[in-house]
N, C-alpha and C positions, 0 to 999 in steps of 0.2 A: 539388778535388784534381786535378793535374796527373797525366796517362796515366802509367802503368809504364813503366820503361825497360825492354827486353831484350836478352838477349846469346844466341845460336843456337850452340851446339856441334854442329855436324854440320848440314849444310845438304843433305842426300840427299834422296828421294824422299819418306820422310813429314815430316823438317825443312822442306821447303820448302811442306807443305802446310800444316805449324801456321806457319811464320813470314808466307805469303800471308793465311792466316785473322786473324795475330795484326794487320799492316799494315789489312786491310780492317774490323776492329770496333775497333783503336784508331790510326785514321789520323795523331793526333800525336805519337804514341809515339816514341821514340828504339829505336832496333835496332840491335844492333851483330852481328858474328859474327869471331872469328880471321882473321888475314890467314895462314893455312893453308888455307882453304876451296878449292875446286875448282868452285865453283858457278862459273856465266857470270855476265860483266859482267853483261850481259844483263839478269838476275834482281836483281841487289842493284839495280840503276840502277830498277826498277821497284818496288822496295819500300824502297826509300829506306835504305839497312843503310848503315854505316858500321862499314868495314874495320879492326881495329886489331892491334897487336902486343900480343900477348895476355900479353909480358913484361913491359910497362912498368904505370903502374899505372891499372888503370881500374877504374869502377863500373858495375852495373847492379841494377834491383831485382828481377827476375826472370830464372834460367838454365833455358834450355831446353837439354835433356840430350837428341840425337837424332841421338848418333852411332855406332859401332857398339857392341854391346851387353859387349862387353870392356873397353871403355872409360869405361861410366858410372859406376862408383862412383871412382875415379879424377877425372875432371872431375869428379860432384857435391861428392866434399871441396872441391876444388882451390875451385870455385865460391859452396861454403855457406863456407869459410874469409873468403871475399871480402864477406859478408851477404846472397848471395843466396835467395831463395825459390827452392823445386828445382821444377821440371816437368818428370819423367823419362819419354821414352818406354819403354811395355814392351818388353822385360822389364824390369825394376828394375835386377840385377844377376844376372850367370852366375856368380857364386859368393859365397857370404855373410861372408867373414872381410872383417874392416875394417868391417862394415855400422855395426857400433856405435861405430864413431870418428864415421861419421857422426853420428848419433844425437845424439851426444854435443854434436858443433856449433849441430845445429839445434836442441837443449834451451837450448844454453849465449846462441845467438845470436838465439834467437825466432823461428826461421824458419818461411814455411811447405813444405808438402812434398804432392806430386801424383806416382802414376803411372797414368801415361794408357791407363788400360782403358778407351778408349772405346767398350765396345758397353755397358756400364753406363746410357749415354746413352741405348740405343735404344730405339724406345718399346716394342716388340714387346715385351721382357725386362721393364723398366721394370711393361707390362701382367701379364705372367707369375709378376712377384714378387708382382705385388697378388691372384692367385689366390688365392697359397698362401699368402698371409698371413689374407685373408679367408675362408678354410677353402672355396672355391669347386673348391679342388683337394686330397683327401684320400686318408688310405689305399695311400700309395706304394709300390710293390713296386718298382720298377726305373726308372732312367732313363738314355735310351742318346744320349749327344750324338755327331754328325757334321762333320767339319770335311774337307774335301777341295777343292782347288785349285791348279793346273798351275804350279808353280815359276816353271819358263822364261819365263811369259806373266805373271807379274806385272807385270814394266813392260818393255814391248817395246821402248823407248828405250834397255836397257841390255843386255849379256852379261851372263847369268844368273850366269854361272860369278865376276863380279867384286866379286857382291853378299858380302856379312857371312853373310847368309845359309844358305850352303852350302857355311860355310868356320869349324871347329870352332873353332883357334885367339880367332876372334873372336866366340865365346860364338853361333854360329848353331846351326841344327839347329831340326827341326820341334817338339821338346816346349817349347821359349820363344819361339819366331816364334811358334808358335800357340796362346800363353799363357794371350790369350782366353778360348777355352771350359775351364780352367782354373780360370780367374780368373770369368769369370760361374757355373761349376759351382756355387761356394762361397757366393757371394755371393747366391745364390738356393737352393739348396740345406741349405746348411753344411756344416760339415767333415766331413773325412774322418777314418774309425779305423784307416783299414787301407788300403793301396795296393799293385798290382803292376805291371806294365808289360813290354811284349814288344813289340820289332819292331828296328828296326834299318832299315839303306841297302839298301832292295832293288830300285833302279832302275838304271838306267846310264848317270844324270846324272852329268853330273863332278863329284860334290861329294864331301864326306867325314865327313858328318853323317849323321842319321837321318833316314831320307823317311816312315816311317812306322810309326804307333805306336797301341798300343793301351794303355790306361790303365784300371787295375778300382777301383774304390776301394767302400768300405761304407763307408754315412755313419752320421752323428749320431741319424738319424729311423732305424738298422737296414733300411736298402733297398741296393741296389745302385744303380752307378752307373758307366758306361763311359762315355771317350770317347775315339772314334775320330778319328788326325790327321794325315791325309796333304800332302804338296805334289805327288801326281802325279796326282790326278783333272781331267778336260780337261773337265768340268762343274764348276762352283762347284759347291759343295755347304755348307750349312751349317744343319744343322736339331736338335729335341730331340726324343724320345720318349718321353712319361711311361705307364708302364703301374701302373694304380692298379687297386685292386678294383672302379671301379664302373663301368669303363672307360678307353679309351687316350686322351691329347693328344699332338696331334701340331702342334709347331710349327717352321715354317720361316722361318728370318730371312731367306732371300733372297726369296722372294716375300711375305713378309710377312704372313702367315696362322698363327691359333690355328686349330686345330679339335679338338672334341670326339669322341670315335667309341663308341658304345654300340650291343650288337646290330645289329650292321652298319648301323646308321644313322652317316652322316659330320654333322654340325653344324656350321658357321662361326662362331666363337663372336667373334672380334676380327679386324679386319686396318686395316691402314694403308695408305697409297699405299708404293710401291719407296721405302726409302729413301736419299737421297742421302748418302752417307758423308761429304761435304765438312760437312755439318750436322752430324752426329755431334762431327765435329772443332771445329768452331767450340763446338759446346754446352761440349765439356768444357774449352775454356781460357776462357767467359765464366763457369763456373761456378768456376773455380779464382781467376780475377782477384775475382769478386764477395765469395768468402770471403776473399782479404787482404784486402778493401776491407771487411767486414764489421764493425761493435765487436763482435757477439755469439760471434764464436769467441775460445776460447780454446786457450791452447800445448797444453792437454789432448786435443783433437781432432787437432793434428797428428801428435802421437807417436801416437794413435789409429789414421792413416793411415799411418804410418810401422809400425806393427807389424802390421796386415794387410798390408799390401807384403811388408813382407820374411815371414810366413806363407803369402801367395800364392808367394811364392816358393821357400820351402823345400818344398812339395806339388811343385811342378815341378822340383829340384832333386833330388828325393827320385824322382821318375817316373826320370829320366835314370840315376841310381847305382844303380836297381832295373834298368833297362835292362841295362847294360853286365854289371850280376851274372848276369841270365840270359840272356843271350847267351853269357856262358862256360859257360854248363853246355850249350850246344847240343854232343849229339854223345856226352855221356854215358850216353845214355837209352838 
């Protein structure tokens, strides 16, 4: 079977890490991307892309969707209309009307459909669901997830202020940049019955989005559950805190460590070497190529994935519209 072709909508900071990852694991692959791009020569001459006019009429077997986040479901019609299989960077979409016209194509057209939550990949979590699946982790009272990291210093190649990011119009803002611990909450956890949400732009970054937020949910197993999400902390920060009755886990995805803590005894219970994030990203698009390349899936799986997407997404969509409600009651009290 002859490599996937692909076509890169958006060739930015994380487009150009999945279309390097997508070049170095299927080196004869055909890549195309809009001749709108802004990337350097530079980049396309080294990963071999071919430029095209994205009016006339072309094919590819897989759309990568990694441009800004106001933009994706827009390009993924435009793209599943054409028979592509979707690979959406998160977020999915900054608002859910039209979701099921999608739907509708990738039912009508067989397609498949990914969106790239890639810390799903990591092993640390990967290890953490197999706790709590093997009863090794019980008895939940609360879990409290941390996400904090300095805006500006994301990619130092760029002014902060140009990014999507911290610019509302195009679907940016901290509750879907940092969708993530959202998205692994659920997916290790399970859902949520119940959500609230408080915070808002409290820095004096030039953006015009929310820098930071607090998110309460009560889940399915009746525990709580917070997660805290900033862009202005100048430490990475990204870790979880399970407090159960027979004692705390404390897990930190930046260094890489579970630990157990009972009567002031701390326990090392798993750790990995630092993980390289370029792995992460290469795992989740061999893992998306291997399932079209697969016969044992079938259309039923994708809509599978396609209705946890857009449920990940309406949790975080649903955090923001709880936002914005109780920010107007500030000043009533």
């Amino acid at each position: 079977m002859s490599e996937f072709s692909a076509i890169f909508f958006g060739l930015g900071s994380i487009g150009k890490k999945h279309c390097s990852n997508y070049r170095k694991l299927f080196p004869d692959a055909r890549i195309l991307t809009p001749n709108n791009t802004t990337t350097s020569s530079k980049f396309i001459e080294e990963n071999k892309i071919e430029v095209i006019d994205i009016k006339t009429d072309w094919q590819a077997d897989i759309a990568f969707i990694t441009n800004p986040t106001s933009l994706h479901l827009k390009t993924a019609i435009m793209a599943a209309k054409k028979g592509c299989h979707l690979f959406i960077e998160k977020p999915f979409v900054h608002e859910i009307e039209d979701c099921q016209s999608l739907k509708k194509i990738i039912i009508d057209k067989n397609l498949g459909f990914f969106v790239a939550f890639n810390y799903r990949f990591h092993p640390l979590l990967a290890h953490l669901k197999s706790l709590l699946q093997n009863n090794t982790i019980n008895g939940i009272c609360s879990v409290s997830i941390d996400y904090g990291q300095y805006f500006p210093d994301w990619h130092p190649y760029e002014d902060y202020r140009n990014s999507y990011v911290g610019k509302k119009e195009l679907g940016g803002g901290t509750i879907l940049t940092a969708s993530h611990e959202i998205d692994y909450a659920i997916w290790i956890f399970g859902k949520p019955l119940y959500l609230n949400c408080v915070g808002g732009k409290r820095s004096s970054l030039d953006i015009d989005v929310e820098d930071v937020v607090d998110i309460s949910m009560l889940m399915e197993g009746k525990f709580n559950l917070t997660i805290h999400l900033d862009i202005l902390q100048k430490k990475y920060t990204r870790n979880i805190k399970i407090v159960t009755e027979q004692g705390n886990w404390e897990i930190d995805l930046v260094g890489c460590q579970i630990h157990k803590e009972c009567n002031e005894k701390k326990e090392l219970v798993f750790e990995t070497p630092v993980i390289d994030k370029t792995k992460i990203l290469e795992a989740e698009v061999k893992h998306f190529v291997s399932q079209l390349k697969s016969n044992d899936i079938a259309q039923e799986y994708w809509i599978e994935q396609f209705n946890e997407a857009l449920d990940i997404q309406k949790v975080a969509l649903n955090a923001k519209q709880c936002l914005e409600r109780n920010n107007k009651k500030i000043g009533i009290i």
